[in-house]
C-alpha positions as CSV (number, residue, x, y, z in Angstrom):
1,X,176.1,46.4,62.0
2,X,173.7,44.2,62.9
3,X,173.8,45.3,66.5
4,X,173.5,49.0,65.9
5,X,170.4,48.3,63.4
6,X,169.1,46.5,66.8
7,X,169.9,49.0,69.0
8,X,168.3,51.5,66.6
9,X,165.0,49.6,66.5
10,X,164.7,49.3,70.2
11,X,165.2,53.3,70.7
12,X,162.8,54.0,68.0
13,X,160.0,51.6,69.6
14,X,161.0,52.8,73.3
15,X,160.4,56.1,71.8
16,X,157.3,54.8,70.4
17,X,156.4,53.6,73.4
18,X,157.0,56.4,75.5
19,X,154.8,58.4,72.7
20,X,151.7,56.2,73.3
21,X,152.1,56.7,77.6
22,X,151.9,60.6,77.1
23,X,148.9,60.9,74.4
24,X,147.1,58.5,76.8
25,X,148.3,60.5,79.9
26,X,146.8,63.8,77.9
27,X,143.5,62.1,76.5
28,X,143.1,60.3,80.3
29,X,143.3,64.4,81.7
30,X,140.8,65.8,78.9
31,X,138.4,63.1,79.4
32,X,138.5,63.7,83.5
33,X,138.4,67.7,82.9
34,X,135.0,67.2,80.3
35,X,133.6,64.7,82.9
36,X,134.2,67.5,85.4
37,X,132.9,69.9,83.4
38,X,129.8,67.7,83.0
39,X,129.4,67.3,86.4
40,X,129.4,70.6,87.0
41,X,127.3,71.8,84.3
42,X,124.3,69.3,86.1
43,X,124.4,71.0,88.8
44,X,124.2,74.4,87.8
45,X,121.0,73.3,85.6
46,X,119.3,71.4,88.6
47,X,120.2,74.2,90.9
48,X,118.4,76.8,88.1
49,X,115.7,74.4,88.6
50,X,115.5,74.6,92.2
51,X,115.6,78.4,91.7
52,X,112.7,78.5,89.5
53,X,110.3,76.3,91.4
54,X,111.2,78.2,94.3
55,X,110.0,81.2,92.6
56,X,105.9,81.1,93.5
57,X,104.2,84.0,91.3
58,X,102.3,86.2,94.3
59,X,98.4,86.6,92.6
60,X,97.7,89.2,95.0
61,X,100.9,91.6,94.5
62,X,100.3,94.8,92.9
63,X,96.2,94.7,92.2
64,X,95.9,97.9,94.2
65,X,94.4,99.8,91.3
66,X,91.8,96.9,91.2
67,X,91.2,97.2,95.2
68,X,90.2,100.7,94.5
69,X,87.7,100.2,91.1
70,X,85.9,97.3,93.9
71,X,85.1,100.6,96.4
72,X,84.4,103.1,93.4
73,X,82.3,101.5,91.3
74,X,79.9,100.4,94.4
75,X,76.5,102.0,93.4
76,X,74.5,103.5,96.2
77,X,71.4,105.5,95.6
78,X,71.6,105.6,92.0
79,X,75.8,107.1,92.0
80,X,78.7,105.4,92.5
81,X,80.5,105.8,95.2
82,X,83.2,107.2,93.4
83,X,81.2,109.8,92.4
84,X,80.5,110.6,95.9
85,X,82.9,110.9,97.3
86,X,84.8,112.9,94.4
87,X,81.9,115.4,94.0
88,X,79.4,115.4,96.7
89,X,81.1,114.4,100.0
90,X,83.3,117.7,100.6
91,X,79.9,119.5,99.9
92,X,78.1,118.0,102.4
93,X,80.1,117.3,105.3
94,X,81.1,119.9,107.8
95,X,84.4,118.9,108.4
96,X,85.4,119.6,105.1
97,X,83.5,122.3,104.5
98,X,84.7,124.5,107.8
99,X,88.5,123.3,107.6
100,X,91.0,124.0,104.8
101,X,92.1,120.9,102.8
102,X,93.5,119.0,99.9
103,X,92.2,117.9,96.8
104,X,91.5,114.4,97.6
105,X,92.9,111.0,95.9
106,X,92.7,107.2,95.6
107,X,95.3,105.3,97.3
108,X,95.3,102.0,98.1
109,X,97.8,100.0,100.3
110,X,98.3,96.2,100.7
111,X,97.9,94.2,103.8
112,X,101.3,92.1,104.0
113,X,101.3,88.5,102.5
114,X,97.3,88.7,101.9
115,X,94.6,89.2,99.4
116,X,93.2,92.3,101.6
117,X,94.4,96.0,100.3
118,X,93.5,99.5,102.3
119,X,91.6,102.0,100.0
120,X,91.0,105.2,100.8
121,X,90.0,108.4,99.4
122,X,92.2,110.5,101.4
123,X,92.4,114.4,102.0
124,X,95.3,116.5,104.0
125,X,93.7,118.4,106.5
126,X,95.9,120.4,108.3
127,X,98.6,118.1,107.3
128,X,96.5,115.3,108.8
129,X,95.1,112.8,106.3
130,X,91.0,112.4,106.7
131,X,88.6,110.2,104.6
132,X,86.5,107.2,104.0
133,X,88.6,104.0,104.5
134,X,87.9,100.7,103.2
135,X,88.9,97.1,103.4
136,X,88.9,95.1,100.3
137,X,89.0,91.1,100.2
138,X,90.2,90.4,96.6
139,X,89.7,87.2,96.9
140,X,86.1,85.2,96.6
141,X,86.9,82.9,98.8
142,X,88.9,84.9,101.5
143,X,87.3,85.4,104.3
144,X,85.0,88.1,105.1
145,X,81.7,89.3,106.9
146,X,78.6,87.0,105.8
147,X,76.8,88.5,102.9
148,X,79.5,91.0,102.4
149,X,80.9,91.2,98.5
150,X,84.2,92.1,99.9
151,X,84.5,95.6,100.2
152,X,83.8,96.9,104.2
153,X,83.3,100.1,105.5
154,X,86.7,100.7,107.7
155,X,85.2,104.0,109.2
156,X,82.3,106.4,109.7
157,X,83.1,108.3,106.3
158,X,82.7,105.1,104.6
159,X,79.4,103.6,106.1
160,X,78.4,107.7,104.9
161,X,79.6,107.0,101.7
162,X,78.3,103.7,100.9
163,X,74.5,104.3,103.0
164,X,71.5,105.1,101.0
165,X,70.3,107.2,104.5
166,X,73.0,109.5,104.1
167,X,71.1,112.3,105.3
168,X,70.6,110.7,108.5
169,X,74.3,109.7,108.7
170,X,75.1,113.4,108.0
171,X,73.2,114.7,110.7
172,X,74.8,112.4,113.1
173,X,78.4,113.5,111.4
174,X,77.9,116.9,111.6
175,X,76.4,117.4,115.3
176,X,80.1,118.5,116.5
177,X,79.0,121.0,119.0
178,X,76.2,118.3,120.5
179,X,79.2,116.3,121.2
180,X,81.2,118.6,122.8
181,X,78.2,119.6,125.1
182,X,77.6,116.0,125.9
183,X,81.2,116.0,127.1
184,X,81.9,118.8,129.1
185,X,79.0,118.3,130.9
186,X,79.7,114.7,132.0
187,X,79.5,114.4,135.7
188,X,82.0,112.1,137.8
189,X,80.7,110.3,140.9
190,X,81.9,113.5,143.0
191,X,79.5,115.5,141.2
192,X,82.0,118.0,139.5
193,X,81.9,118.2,135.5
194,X,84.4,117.3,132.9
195,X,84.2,120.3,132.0
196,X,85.1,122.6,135.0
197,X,87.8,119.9,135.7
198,X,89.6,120.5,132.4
199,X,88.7,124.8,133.1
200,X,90.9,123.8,136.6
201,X,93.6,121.8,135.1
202,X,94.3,124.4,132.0
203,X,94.3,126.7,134.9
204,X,97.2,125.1,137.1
């Protein structure tokens, strides 16, 4: 009797025993998994980290709007040059007056990776794009031309647009046939003019 009462007690504290092993074996594997889990969520936050001071807001990205008010709102002789060129520079220029074109717009274009945008009022002539055309430094202390506020002529329609002797520039603008004289009657060293060399060429 004695015996099996023994024998009895040593099954039920082996059992016991073997109960203890396996809820330490399953605490031992949730308490590796949650370190784990840890381990991995610290990454993942110092990688978003990472992410978001690698993110550096451009301040020159998307200001086009603002390149253009910085040509526009120029005032020369008492009107902006807005107003110029929206109003007065199709009526007094021959090259728009004699060729057909579009109504013209603002656009403005960004140079890559810098504070400098492209404006320009631009018209389709012919399907070819004409007009005063501008470089803008957005930035006051980006380099650009001494005494210059930024904004510089890019071509001949501009330094009309933005001159107070824009009569003077228009008679220099509209002097097409001058030109062409001046061209055609280049001589080379032989003596023979441009243009009775292009009359021979055109000729065969």
């Amino acid at each position: 009797m004695r015996r099996r009462d023994n024998s009895r007690l040593v099954a039920i504290a082996l059992f016991g025993v073997i109960v203890l092993l396996l809820v330490g074996l399953l605490l031992a594997i949730l308490f590796s998994r949650g370190a784990g889990n840890e381990e991995a969520l610290a990454a993942l936050s110092s990688a978003e980290e990472a992410r978001v001071e690698e993110t550096v807001v451009d301040p020159w990205a998307g200001r086009g709007d603002e390149a253009i008010s910085r040509v526009s709102d120029q005032q020369v002789g008492g009107m902006t040059v807005g107003r110029f060129v929206e109003s007065s520079l199709a009526s007094e220029v021959e090259l728009y007056q004699q060729l057909p074109h579009s109504e013209g717009e603002w656009r403005a274009r960004r140079v890559p990776n810098r504070s400098l945008y492209w404006v320009r009022w631009a018209t389709d002539v012919y399907g070819v794009t004409v007009g005063p055309r501008w470089l803008v430094q957005l930035d006051e202390d980006g380099p650009k031309p001494e005494g210059s506020t930024g904004v510089i002529a890019a071509n001949a329609l501009a330094e009309f647009a933005g001159t107070a002797a824009g009569r003077r520039a228009q008679f220099q603008m509209n002097r097409s046939d001058e030109v062409l004289i001046a061209l055609t009657n280049h001589r080379f060293d032989g003596g023979v003019r441009l243009g009775s060399a292009l009359l021979t060429w055109f000729a065969g």
